[in-house]
N, C-alpha and C positions, 0 to 999 in steps of 0.2 A: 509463876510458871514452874512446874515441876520440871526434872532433868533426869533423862535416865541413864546418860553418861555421864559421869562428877568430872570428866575431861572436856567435856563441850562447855566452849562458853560464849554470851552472846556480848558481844562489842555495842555501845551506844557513841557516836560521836557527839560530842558538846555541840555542831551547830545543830546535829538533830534535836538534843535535848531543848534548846535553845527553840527552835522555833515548836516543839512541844509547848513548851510554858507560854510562846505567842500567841499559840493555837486558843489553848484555853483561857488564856486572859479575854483575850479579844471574843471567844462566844460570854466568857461574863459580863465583860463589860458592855456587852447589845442587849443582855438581860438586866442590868443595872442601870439601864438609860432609859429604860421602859417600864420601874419601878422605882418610883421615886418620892421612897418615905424613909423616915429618917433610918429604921429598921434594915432596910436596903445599904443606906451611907455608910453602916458602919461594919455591916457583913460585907462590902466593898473593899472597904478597909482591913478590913482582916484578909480578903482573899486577896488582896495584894500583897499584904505581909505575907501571908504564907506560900506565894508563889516566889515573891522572894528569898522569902528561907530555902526552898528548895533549890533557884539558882544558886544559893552561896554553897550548898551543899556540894553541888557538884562542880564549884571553882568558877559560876558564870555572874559576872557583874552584868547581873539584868536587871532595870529598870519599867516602869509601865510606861510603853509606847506612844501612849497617849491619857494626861489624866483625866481619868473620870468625871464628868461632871457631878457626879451622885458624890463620889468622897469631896469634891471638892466644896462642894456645898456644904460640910457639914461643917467647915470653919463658920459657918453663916447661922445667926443665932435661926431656933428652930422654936415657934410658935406653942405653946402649951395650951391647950387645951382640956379638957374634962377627962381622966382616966379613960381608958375602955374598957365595956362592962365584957365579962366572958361569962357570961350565963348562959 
């Protein structure tokens, strides 16, 4: 957001920020429970680390609300199968 007075500034509070990061956990996590390949598990897992990073950044000890069934599967061995062909 650009500013065209360098003296305006906009205030965010932590519990706003806080239920921001809940916001968007919770629509990935309804899209991650409805894609459920190992591909999914581990882009799970990363979008919770880096939703976390960002609470740490702004001093908020957040956790995921509820764990994923997608990451948590993926402690669970994962069947191999034949390459997939991208032709």
């Amino acid at each position: 957001m650009a500013h065209n007075n360098p003296n305006d500034t906009d205030i965010w509070f932590v519990d706003d920020i806080e239920n921001i990061l809940i916001a968007v956990d919770k629509a990935n996590l309804d899209i991650a429970r409805h894609i459920d390949t190992p591909e999914m598990r581990v882009y799970r897992l990363g979008y919770e680390a880096a939703i976390g990073a960002i609470a740490s950044a702004f001093g908020i000890a957040y956790a995921t609300k509820t764990p994923s069934a997608s990451s948590m599967q993926l402690m669970k061995p994962i069947s191999t199968g034949p390459a997939p062909s991208f032709d």
